[in-house]
PDB file with one MODEL, atoms N, CA, C and O in Angstrom:
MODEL        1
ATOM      1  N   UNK A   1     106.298 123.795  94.856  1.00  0.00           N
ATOM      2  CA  UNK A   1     106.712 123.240  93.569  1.00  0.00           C
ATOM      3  C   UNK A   1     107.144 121.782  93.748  1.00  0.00           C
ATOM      4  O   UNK A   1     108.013 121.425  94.543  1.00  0.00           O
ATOM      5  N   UNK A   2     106.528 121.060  93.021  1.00  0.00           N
ATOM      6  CA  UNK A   2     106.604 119.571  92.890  1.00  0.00           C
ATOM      7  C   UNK A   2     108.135 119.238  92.391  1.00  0.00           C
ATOM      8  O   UNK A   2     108.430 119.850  91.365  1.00  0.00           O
ATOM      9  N   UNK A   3     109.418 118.176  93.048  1.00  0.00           N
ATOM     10  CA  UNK A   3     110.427 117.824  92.737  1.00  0.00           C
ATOM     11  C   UNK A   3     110.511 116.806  91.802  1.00  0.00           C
ATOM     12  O   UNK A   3     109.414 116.449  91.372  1.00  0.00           O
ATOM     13  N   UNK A   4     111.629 116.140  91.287  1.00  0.00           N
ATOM     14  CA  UNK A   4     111.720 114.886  90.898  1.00  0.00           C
ATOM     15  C   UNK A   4     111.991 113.692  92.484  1.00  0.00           C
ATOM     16  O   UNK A   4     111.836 112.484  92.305  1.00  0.00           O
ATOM     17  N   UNK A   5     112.232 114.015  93.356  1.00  0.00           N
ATOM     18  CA  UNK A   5     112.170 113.897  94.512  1.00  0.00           C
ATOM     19  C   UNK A   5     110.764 113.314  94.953  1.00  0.00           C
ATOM     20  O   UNK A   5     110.473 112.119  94.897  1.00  0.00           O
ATOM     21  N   UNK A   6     110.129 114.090  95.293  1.00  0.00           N
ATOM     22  CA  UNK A   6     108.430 114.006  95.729  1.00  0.00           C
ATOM     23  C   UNK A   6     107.592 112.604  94.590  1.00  0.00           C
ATOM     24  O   UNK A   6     106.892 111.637  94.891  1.00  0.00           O
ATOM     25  N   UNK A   7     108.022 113.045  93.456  1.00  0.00           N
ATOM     26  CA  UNK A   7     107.631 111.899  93.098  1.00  0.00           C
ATOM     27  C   UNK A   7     108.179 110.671  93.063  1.00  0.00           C
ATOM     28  O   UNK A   7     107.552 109.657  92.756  1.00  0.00           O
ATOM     29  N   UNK A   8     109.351 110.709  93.370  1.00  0.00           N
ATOM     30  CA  UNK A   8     110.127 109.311  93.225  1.00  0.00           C
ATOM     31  C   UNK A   8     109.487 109.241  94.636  1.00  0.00           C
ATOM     32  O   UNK A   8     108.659 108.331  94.689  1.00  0.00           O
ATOM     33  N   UNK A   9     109.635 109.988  95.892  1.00  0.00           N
ATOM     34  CA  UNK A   9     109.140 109.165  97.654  1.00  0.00           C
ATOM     35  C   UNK A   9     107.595 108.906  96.949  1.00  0.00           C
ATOM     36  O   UNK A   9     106.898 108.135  97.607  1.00  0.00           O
ATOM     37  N   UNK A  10     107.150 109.292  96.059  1.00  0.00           N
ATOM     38  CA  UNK A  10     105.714 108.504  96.105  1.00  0.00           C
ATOM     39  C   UNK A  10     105.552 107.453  95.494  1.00  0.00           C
ATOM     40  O   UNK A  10     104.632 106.697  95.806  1.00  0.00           O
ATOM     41  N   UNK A  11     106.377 107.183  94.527  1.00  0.00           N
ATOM     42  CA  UNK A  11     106.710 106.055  93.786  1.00  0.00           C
ATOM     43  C   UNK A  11     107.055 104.753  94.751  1.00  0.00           C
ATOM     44  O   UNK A  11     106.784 103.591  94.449  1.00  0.00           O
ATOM     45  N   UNK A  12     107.641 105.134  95.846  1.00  0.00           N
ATOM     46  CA  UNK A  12     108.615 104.122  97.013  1.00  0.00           C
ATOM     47  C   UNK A  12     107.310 103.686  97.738  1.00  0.00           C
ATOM     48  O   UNK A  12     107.096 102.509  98.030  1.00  0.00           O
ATOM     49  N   UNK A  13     106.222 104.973  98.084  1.00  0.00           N
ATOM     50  CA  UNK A  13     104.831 104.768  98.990  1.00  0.00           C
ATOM     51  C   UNK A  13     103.916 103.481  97.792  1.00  0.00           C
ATOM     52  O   UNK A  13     103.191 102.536  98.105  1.00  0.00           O
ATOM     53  N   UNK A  14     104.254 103.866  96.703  1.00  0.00           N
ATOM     54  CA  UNK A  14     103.342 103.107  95.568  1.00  0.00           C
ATOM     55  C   UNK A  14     103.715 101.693  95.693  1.00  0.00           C
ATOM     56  O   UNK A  14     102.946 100.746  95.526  1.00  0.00           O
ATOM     57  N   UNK A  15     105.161 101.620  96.050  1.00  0.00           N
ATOM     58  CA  UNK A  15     105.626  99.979  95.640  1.00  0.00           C
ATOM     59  C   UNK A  15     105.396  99.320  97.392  1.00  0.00           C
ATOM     60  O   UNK A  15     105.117  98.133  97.559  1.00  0.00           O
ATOM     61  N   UNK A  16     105.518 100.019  98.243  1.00  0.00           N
ATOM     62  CA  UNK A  16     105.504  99.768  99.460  1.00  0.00           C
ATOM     63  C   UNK A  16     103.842  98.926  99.715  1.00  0.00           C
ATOM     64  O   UNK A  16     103.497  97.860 100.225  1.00  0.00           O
ATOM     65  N   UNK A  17     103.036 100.225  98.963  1.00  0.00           N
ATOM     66  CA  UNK A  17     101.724  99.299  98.964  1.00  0.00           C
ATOM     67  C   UNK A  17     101.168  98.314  98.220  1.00  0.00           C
ATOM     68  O   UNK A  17     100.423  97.416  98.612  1.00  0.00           O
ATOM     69  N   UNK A  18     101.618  98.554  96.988  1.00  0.00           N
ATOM     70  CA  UNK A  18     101.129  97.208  95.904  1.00  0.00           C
ATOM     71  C   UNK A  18     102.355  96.320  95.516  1.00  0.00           C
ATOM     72  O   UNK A  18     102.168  95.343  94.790  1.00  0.00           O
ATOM     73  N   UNK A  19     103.483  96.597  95.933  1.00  0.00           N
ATOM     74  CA  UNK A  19     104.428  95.190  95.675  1.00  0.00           C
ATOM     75  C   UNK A  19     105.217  95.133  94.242  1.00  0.00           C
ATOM     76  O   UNK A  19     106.322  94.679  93.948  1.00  0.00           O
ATOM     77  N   UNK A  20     104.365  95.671  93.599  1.00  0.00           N
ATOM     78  CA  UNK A  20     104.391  95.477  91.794  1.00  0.00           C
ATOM     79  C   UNK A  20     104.375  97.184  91.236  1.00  0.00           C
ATOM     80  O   UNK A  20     103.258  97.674  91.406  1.00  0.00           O
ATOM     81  N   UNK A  21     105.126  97.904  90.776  1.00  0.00           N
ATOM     82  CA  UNK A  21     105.047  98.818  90.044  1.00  0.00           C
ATOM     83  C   UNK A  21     105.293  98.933  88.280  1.00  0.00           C
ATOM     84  O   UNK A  21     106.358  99.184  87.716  1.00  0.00           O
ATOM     85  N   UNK A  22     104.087  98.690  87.710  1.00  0.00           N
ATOM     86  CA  UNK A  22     104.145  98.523  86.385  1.00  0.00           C
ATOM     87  C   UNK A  22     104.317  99.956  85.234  1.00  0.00           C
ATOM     88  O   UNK A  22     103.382 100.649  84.832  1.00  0.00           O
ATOM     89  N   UNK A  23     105.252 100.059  85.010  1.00  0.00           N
ATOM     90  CA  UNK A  23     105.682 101.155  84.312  1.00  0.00           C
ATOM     91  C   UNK A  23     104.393 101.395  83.290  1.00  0.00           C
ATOM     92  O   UNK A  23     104.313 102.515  82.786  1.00  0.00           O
ATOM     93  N   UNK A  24     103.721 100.739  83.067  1.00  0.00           N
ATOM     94  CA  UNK A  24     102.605 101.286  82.403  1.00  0.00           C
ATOM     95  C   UNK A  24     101.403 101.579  82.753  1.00  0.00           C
ATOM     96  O   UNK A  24     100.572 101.997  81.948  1.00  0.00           O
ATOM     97  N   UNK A  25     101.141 101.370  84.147  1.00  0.00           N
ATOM     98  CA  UNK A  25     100.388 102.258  84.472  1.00  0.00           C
ATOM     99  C   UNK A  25     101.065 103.384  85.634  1.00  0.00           C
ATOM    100  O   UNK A  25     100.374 104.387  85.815  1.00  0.00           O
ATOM    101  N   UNK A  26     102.236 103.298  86.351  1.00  0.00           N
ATOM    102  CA  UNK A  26     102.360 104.167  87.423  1.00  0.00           C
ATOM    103  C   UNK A  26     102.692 105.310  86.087  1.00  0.00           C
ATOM    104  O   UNK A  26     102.604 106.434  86.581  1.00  0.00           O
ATOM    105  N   UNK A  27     103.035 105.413  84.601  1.00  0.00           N
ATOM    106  CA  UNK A  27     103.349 106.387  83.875  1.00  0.00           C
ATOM    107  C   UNK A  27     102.108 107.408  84.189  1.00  0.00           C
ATOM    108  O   UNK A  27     102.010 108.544  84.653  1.00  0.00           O
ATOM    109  N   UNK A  28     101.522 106.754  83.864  1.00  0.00           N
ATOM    110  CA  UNK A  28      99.904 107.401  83.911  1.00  0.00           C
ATOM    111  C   UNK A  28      99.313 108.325  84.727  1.00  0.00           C
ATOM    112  O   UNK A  28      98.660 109.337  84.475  1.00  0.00           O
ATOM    113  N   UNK A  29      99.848 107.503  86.339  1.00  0.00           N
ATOM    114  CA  UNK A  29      99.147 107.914  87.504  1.00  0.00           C
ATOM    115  C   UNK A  29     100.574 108.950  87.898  1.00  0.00           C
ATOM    116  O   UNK A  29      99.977 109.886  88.429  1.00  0.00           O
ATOM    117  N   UNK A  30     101.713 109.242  87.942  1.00  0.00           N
ATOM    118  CA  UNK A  30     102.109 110.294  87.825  1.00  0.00           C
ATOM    119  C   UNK A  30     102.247 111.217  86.747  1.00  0.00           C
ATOM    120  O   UNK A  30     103.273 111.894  86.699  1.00  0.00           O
ATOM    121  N   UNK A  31     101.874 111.270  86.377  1.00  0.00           N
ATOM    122  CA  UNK A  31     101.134 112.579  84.741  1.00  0.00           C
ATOM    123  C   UNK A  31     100.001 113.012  85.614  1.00  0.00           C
ATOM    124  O   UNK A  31     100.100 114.089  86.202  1.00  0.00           O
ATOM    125  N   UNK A  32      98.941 112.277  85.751  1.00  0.00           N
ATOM    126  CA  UNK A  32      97.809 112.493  86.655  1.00  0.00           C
ATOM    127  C   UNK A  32      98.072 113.697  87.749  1.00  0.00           C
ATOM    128  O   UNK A  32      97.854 114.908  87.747  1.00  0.00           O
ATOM    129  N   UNK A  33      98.682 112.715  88.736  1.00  0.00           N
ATOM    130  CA  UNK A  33      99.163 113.824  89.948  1.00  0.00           C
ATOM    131  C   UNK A  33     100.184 114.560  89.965  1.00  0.00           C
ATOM    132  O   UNK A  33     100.280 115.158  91.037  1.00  0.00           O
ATOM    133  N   UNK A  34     101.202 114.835  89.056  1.00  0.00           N
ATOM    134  CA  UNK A  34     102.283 115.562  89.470  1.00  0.00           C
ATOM    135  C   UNK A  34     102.271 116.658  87.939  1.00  0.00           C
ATOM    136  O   UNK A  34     102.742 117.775  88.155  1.00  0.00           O
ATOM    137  N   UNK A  35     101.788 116.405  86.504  1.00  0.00           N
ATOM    138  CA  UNK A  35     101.786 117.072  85.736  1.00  0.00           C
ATOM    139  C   UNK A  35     102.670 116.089  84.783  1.00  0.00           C
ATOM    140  O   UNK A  35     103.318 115.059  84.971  1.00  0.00           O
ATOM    141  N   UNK A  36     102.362 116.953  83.624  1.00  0.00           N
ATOM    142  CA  UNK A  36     103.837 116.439  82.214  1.00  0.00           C
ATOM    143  C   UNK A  36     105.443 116.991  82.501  1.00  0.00           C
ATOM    144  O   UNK A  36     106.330 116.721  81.690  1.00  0.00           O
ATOM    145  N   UNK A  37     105.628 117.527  83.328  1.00  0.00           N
ATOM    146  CA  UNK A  37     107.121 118.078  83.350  1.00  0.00           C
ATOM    147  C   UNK A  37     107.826 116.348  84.107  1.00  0.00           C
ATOM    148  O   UNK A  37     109.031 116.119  84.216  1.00  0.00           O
ATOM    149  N   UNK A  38     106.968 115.596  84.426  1.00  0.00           N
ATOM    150  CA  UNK A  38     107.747 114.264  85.127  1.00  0.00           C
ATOM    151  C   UNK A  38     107.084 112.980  84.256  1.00  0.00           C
ATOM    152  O   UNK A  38     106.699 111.947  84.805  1.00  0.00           O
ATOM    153  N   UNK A  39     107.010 113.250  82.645  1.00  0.00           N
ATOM    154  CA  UNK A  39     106.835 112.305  82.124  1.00  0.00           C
ATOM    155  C   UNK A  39     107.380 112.817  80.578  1.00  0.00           C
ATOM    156  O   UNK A  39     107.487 114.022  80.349  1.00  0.00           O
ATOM    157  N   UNK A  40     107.723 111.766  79.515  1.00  0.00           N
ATOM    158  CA  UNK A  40     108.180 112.127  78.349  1.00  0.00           C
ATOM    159  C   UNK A  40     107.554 111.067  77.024  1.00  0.00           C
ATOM    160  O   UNK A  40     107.206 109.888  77.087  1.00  0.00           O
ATOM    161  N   UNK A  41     107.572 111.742  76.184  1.00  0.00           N
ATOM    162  CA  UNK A  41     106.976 110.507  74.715  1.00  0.00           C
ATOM    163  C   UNK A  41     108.671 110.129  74.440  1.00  0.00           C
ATOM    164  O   UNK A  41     109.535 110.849  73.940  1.00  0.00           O
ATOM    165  N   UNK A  42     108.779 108.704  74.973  1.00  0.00           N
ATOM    166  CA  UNK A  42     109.677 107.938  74.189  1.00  0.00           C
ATOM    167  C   UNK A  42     109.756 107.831  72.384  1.00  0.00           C
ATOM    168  O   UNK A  42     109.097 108.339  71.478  1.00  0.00           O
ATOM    169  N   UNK A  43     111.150 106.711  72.455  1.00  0.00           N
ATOM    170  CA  UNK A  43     111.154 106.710  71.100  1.00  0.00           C
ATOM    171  C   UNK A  43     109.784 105.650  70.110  1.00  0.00           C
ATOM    172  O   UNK A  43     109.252 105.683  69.000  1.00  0.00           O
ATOM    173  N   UNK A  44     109.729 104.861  71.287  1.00  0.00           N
ATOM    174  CA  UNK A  44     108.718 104.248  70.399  1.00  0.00           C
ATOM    175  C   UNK A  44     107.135 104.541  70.392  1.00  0.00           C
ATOM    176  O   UNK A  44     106.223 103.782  70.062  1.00  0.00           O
ATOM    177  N   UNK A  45     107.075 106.016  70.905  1.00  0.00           N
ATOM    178  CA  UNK A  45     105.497 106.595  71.294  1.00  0.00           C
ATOM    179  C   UNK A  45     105.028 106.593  72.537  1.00  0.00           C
ATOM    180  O   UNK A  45     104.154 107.404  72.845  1.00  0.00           O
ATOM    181  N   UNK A  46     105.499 105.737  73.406  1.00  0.00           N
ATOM    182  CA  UNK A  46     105.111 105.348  74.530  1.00  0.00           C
ATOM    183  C   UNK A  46     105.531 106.548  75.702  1.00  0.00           C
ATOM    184  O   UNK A  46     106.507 107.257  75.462  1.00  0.00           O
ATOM    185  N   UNK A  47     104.805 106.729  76.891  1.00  0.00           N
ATOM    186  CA  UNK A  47     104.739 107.216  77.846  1.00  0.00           C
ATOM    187  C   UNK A  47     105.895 106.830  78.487  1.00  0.00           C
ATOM    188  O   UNK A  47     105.792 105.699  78.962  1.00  0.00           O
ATOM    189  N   UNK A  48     107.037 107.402  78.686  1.00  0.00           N
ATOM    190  CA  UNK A  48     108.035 107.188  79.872  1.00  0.00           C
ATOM    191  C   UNK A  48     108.033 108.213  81.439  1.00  0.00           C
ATOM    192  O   UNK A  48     107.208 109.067  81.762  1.00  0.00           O
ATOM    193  N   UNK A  49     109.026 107.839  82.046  1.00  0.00           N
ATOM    194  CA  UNK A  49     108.796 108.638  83.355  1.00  0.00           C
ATOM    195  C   UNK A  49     110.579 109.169  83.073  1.00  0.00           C
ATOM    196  O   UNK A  49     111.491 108.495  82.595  1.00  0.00           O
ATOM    197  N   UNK A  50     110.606 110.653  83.589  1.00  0.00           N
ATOM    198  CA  UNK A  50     111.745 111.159  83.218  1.00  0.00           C
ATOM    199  C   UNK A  50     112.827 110.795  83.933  1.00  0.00           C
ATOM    200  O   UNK A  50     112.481 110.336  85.021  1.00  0.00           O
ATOM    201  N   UNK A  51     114.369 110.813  83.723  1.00  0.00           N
ATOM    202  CA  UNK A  51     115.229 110.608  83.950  1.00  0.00           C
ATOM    203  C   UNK A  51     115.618 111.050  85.184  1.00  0.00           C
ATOM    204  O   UNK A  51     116.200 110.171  85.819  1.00  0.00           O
ATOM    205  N   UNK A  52     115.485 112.308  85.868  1.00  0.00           N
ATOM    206  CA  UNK A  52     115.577 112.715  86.809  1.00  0.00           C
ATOM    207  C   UNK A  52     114.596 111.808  88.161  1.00  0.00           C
ATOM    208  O   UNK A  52     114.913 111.711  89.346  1.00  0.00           O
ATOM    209  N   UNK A  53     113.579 111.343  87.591  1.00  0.00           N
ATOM    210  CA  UNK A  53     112.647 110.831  88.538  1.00  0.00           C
ATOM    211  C   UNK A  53     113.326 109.614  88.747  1.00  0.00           C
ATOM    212  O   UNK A  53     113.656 109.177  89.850  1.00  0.00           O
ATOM    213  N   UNK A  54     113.565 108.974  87.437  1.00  0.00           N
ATOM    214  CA  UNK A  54     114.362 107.314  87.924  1.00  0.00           C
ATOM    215  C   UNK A  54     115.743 107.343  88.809  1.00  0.00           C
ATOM    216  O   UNK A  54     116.165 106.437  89.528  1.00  0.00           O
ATOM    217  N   UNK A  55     116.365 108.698  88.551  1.00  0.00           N
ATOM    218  CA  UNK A  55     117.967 108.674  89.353  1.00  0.00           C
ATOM    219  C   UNK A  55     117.250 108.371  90.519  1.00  0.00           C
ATOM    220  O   UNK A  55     117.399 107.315  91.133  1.00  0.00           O
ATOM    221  N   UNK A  56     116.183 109.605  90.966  1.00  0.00           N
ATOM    222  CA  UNK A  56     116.694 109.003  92.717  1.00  0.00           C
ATOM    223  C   UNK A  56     115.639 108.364  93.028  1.00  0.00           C
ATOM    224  O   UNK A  56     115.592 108.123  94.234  1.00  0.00           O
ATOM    225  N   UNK A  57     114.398 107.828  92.183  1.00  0.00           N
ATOM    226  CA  UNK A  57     113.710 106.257  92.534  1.00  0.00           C
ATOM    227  C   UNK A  57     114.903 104.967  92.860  1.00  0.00           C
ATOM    228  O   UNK A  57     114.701 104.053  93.661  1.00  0.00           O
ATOM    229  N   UNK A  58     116.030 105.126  92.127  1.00  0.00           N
ATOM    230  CA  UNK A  58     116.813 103.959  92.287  1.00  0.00           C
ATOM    231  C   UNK A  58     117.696 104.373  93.476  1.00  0.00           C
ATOM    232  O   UNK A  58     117.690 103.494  94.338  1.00  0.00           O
ATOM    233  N   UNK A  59     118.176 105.048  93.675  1.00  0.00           N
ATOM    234  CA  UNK A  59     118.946 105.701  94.989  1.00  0.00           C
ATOM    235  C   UNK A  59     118.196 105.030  96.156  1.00  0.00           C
ATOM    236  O   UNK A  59     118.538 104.172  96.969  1.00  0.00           O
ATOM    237  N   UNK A  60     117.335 105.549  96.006  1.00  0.00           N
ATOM    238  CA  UNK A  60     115.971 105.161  97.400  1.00  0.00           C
ATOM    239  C   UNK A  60     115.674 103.778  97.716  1.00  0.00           C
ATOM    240  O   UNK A  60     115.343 103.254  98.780  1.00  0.00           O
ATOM    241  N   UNK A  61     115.878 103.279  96.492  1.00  0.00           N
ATOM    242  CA  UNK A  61     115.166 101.761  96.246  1.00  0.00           C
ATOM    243  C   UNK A  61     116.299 100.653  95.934  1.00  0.00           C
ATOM    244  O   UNK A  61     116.227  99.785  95.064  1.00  0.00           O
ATOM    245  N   UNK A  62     117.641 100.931  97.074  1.00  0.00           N
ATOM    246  CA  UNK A  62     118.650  99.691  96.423  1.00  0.00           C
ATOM    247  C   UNK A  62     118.160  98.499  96.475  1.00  0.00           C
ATOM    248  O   UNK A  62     119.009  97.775  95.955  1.00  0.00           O
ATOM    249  N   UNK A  63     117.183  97.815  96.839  1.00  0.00           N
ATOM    250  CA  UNK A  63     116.964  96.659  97.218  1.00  0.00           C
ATOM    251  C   UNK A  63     115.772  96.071  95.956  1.00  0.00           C
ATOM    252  O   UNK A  63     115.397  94.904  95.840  1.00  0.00           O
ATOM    253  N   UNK A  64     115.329  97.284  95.076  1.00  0.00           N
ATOM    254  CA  UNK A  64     114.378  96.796  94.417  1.00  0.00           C
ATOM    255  C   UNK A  64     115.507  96.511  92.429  1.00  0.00           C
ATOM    256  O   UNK A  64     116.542  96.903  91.891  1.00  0.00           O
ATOM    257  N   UNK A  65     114.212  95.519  92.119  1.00  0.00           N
ATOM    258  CA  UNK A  65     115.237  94.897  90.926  1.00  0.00           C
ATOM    259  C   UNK A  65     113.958  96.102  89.820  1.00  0.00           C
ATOM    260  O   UNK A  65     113.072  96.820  90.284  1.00  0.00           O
ATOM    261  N   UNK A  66     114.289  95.940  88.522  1.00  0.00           N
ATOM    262  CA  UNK A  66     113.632  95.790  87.350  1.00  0.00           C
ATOM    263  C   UNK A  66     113.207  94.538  86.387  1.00  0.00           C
ATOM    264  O   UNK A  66     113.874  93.853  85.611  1.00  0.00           O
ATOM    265  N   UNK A  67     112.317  94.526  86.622  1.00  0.00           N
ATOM    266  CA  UNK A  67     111.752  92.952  85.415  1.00  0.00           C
ATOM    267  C   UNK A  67     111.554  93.679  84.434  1.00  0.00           C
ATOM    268  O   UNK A  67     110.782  94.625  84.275  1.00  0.00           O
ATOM    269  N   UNK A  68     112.293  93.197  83.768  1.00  0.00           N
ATOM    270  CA  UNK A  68     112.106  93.670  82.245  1.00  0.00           C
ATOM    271  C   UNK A  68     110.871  92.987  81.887  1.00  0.00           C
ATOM    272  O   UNK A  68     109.824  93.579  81.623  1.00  0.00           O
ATOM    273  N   UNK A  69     111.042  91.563  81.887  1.00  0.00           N
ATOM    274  CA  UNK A  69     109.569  90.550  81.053  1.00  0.00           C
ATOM    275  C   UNK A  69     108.342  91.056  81.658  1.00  0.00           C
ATOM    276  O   UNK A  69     107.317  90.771  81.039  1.00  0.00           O
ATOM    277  N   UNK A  70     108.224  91.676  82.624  1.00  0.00           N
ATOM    278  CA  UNK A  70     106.856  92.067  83.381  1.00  0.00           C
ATOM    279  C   UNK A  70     106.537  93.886  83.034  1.00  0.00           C
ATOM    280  O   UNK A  70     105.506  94.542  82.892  1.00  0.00           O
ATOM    281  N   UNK A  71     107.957  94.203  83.001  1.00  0.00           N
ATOM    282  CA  UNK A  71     108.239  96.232  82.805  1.00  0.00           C
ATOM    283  C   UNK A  71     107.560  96.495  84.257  1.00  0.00           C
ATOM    284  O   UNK A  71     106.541  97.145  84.488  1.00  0.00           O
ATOM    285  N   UNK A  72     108.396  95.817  85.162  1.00  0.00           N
ATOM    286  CA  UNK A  72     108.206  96.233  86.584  1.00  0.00           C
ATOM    287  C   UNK A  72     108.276  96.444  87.353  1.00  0.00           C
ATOM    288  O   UNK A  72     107.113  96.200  87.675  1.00  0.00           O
ATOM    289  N   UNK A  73     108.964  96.971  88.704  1.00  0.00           N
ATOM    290  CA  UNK A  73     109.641  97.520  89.760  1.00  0.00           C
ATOM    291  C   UNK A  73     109.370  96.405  90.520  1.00  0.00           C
ATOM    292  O   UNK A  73     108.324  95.878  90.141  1.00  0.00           O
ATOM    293  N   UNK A  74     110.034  95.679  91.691  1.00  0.00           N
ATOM    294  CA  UNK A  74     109.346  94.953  92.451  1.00  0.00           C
ATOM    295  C   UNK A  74     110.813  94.623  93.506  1.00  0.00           C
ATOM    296  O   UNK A  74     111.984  94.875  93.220  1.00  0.00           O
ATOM    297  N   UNK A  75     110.284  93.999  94.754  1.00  0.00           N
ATOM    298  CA  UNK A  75     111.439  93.866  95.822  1.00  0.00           C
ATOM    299  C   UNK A  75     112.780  92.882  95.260  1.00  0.00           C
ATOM    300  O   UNK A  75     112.848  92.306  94.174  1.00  0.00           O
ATOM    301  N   UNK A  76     113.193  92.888  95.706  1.00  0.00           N
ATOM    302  CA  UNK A  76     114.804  91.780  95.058  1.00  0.00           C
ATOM    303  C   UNK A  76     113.850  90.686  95.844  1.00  0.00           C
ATOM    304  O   UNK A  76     112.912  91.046  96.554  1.00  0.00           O
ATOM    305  N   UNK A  77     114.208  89.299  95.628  1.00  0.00           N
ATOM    306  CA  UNK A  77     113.611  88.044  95.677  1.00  0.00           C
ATOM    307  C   UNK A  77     115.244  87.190  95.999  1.00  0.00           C
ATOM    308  O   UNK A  77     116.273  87.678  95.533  1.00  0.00           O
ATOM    309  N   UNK A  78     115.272  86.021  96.759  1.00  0.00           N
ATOM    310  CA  UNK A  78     116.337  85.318  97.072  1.00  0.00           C
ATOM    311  C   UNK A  78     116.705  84.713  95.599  1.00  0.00           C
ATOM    312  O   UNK A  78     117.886  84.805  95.263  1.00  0.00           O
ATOM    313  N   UNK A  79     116.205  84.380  95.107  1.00  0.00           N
ATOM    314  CA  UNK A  79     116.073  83.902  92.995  1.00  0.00           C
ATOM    315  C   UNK A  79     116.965  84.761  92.063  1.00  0.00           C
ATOM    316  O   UNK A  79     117.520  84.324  91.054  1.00  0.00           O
ATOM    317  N   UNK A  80     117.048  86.221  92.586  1.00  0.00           N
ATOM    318  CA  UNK A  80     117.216  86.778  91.440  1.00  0.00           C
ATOM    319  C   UNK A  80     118.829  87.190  91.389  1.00  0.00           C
ATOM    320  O   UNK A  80     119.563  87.029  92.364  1.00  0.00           O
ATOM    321  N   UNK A  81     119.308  87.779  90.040  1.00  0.00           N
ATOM    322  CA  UNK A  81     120.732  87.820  89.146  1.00  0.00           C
ATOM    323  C   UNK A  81     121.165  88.748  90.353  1.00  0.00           C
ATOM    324  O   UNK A  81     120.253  88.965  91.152  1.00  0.00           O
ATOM    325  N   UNK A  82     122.163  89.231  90.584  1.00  0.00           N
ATOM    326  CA  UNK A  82     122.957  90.418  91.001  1.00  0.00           C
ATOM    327  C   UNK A  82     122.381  91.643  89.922  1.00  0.00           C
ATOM    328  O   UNK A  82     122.127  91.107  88.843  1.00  0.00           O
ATOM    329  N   UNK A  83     122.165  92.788  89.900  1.00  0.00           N
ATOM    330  CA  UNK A  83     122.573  94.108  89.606  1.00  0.00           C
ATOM    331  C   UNK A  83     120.555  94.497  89.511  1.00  0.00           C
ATOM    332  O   UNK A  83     119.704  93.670  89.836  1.00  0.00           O
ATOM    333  N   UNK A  84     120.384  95.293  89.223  1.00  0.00           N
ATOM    334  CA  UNK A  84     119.278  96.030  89.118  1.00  0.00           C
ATOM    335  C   UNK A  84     118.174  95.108  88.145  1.00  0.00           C
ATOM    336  O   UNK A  84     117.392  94.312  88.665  1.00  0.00           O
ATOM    337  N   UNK A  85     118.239  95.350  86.628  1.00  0.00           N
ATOM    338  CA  UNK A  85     118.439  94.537  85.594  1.00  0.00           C
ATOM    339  C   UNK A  85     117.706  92.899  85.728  1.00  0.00           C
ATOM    340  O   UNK A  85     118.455  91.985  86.074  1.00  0.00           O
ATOM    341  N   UNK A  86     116.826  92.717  85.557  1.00  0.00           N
ATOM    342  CA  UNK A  86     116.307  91.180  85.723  1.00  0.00           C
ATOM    343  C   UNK A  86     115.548  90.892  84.651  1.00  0.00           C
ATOM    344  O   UNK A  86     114.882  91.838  84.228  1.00  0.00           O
ATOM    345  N   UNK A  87     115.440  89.751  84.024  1.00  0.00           N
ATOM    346  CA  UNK A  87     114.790  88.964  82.781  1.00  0.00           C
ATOM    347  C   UNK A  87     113.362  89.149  82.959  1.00  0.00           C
ATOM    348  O   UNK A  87     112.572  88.656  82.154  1.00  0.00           O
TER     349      UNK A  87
ENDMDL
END
């Protein structure tokens, strides 16, 4: 049985290899491989990834920020604000 776990360490393998994790397509590609129990229809229609999956994607990943302007996972950069959270 597939965790919220398993997919967040694949999420970490995803950013490890492409650098850039764009919430609009990794939504996709875990629906794909792991099923709908690790994805949800937001409020505005859109494909999200569930709550349980982001707790321990971020646990795993202290070093990575969120770009909001891009909607993207990516390494912390010497440039960027303090906290998770980036423009």
């Amino acid at each position: 049985m597939t965790t919220p776990s398993d997919v967040a360490t694949w999420m970490v393998e995803q950013l490890k290899d492409k650098k850039f994790l764009y919430q609009e397509h990794i939504v996709y590609s875990i629906q794909k491989e792991f099923g709908d129990e690790f994805v949800f229809i937001n409020g505005n229609g859109n494909l999200g990834i569930t709550k349980p999956v982001l707790t321990v994607f971020n646990k795993m990943t202290p070093d990575v920020v969120w770009s909001r302007s891009d909607r993207c996972w990516r390494n912390r950069a010497s440039y960027d604000k303090p906290g998770r959270m980036q423009d």
